[in-house]
N, C-alpha and C positions, 0 to 999 in steps of 0.2 A: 118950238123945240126947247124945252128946259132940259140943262148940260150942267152938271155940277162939278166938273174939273176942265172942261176943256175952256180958251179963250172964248170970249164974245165976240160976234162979229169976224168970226172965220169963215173965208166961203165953204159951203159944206159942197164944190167939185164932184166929188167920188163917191157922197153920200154914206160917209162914213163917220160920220160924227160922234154920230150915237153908239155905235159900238167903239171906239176911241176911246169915250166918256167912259161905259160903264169896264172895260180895260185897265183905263187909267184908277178907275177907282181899289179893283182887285193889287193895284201897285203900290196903292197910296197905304191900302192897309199891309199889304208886305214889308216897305220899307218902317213903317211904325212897328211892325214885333221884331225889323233888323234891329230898329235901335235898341227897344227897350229890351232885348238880348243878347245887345254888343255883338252881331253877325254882322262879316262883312259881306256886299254885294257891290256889282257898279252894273250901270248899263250897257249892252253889247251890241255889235250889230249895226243894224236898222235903226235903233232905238237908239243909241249914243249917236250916230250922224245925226237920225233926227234933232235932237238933243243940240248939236252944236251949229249944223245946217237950218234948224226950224226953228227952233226956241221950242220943241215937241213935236208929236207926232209928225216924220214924213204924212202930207195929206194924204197921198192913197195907200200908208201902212194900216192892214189889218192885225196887228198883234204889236204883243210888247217883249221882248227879252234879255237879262240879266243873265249873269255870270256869278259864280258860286265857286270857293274850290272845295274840294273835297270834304275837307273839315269842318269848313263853314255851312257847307252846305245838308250833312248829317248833324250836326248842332241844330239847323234848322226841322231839318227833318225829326227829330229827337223831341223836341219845345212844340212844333207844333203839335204832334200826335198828342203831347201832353196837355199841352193848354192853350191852342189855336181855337180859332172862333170858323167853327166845325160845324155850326149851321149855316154860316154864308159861304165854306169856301170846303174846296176837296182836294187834297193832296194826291195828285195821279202819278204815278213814280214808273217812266218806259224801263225797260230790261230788266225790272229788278232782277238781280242775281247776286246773296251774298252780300248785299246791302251795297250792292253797285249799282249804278242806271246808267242807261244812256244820256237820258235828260225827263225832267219833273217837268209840271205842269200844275199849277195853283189856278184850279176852275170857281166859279163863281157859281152856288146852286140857285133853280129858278132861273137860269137860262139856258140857252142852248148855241152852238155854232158848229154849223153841221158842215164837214170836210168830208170830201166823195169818197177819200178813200178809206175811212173807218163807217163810214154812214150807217152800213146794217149790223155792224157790232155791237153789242151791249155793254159798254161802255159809260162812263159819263161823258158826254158832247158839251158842258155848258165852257161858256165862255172865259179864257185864261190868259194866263201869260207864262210863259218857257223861262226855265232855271236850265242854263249850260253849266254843264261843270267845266269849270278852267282849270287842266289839267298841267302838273309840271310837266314838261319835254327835256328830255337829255339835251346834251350840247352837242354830242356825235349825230352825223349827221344821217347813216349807218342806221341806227339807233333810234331815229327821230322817224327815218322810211318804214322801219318795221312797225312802231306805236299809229303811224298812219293809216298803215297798212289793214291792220286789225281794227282799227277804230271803222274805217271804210267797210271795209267786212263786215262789223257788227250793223252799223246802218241798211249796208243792203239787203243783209238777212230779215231787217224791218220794212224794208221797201217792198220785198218778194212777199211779203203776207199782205202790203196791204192795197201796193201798186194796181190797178185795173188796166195795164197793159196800156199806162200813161205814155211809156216812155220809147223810143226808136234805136237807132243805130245800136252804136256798142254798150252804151248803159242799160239800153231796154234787153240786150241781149247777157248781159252777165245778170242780172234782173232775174230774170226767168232760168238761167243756169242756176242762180243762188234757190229757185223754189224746186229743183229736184233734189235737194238735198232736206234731210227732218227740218221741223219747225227753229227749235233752239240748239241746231245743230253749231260747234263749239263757239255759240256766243259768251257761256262761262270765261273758256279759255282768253277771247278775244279781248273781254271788258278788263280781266286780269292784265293782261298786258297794256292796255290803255292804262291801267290804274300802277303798274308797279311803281313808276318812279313818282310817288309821292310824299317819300318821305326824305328827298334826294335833295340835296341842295344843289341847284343846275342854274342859270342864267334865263329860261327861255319859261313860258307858258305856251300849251296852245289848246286850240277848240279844230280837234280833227272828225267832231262830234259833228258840226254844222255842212253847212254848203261849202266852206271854203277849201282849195285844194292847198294842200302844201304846202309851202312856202308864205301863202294868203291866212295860213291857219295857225303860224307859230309867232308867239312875239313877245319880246323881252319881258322877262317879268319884273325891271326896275321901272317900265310902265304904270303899273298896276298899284305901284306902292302909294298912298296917301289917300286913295281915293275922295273927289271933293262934290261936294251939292252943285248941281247946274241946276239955272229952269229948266222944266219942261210944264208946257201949258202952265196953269198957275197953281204949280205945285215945284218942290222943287227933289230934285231923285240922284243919286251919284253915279260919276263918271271915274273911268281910269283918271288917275291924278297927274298924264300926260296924255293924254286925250287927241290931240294931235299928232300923235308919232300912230297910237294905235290906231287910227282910222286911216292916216296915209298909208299904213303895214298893209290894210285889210281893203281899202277901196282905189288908192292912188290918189288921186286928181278928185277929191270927195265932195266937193263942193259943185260938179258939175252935176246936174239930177239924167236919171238912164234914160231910156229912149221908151216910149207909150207901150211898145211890146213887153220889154222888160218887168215895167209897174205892171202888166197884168199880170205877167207869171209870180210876180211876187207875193200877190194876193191869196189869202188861204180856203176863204168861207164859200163855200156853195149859197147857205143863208144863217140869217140868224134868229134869236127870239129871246125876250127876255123874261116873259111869262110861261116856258114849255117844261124844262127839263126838271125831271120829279127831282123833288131833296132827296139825299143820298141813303140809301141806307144798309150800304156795304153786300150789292148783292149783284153784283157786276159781274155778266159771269165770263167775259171774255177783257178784263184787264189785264190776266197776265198775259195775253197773246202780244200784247205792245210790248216792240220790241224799235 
């Protein structure tokens, strides 16, 4: 197996190596046009424990994800369209609305990584890694429930188009409430309100965009300040510049790894490929349905 980013002599376990590798490479060139356009980004997630728990990739992580805020992340958006390297990679942008998302995706063309619940969309499928917007949160708490509230909203509205009756109890069933309602029914309204306090000087960041609930999804944004290079595999990628405060906010106890059940839910790929997905050539005819 030749791996041109990841360690040598990794057990490859969960036989993910190879999609790790060519992952990590789609990152290796993102943090290269961060620099050379003074954008900032750090690692989020999965991907910052890894980061601090692994020295890179948690072993059974299939994906990589960064954190963006708003301005950084339309600067980025802005530079790539103009002069990103547009035949390796595809800028896929969920919710646009009004130059809002919910969350980006930087795919690598010439491959593919097929997730069950987009499968028979026309889409691009090739293999990526996820841009979170880190969004400012009020200090009220009031304030902080409603921007929640609506950010959750907006996701489930993406859930109900692409969900295949994954899910049970009360989530499967607001699920399928949320699919009698239209498609982009007030997702405008919803991302508006995730976005208004942006230009708000407030104490708090959060990502009500992701899996985390409440409390697990807000966190101080004198965290974030300085962000600094950590290893990962043998490259090296940045982290919040308190790194320890954010992952005890978001995991606890981070250092303990979850339980076998867990690592499989975590997992995204049905399968993958690195020789399938055609080069892009803008004619996708169900991107804007991601939502």
């Amino acid at each position: 197996m030749s791996l041109k980013y990841m360690r040598q002599n990794l057990e490859d376990k969960y036989g993910l190596l190879e999609i790790q590798d060519k992952i990590l490479e789609i990152m290796v060139y993102v943090d290269s046009f961060c620099q050379k356009n003074r954008i900032e980004y750090c690692l989020m997630g999965g991907s910052a424990l890894g980061s601090k728990r692994h020295g890179g990739f948690i072993p059974w992580d299939d994906d990589l994800d960064i954190f963006m805020t708003p301005d950084n992340y339309e600067r980025f958006r802005a530079l790539f369209k103009k002069n990103g390297d547009k035949d390796r990679f595809y800028l896929q942008e969920w919710g646009l609305t009004d130059e809002m998302i919910t969350i980006a995706k930087v795919r690598m063309n010439g491959t593919s990584f097929i997730e069950d619940t987009v499968s028979d969309w026309d889409i691009h499928h090739g293999i990526y890694i996820d841009i979170f917007i880190l969004h400012s949160c009020p200090d009220n708490t009031f304030l902080q429930l409603k921007q929640c509230f609506w950010a959750k909203y907006v996701i489930t509205k993406g859930l109900a188009l692409r969900e295949k009756n994954r899910h049970t109890g009360i989530r499967g069933l607001v699920i399928k409430t949320a699919k009698l309602f239209p498609e982009r029914f007030l997702v405008k309204h919803g991302l508006k309100q995730v976005y208004k306090y942006r230009h708000m000087s407030t104490d708090y960041y959060c990502n009500f965009m992701g899996k985390a609930v409440f409390k697990q999804g807000i966190y101080k944004r004198k965290w974030f300040d300085n962000p600094v290079y950590a290893p990962f595999e043998t490259v090296q990628l940045k982290v919040p510049g308190r790194l320890h405060d954010f992952l005890t906010e978001r995991f606890g106890d981070y250092m303990k790894p979850p339980s076998s059940d867990r690592i499989k839910y975590e997992q995204h790929a049905e399968s993958w490929d690195f020789n399938h997905q055609k080069i892009i050539t803008n004619e996708y005819n169900d991107e804007d349905k991601l939502i």
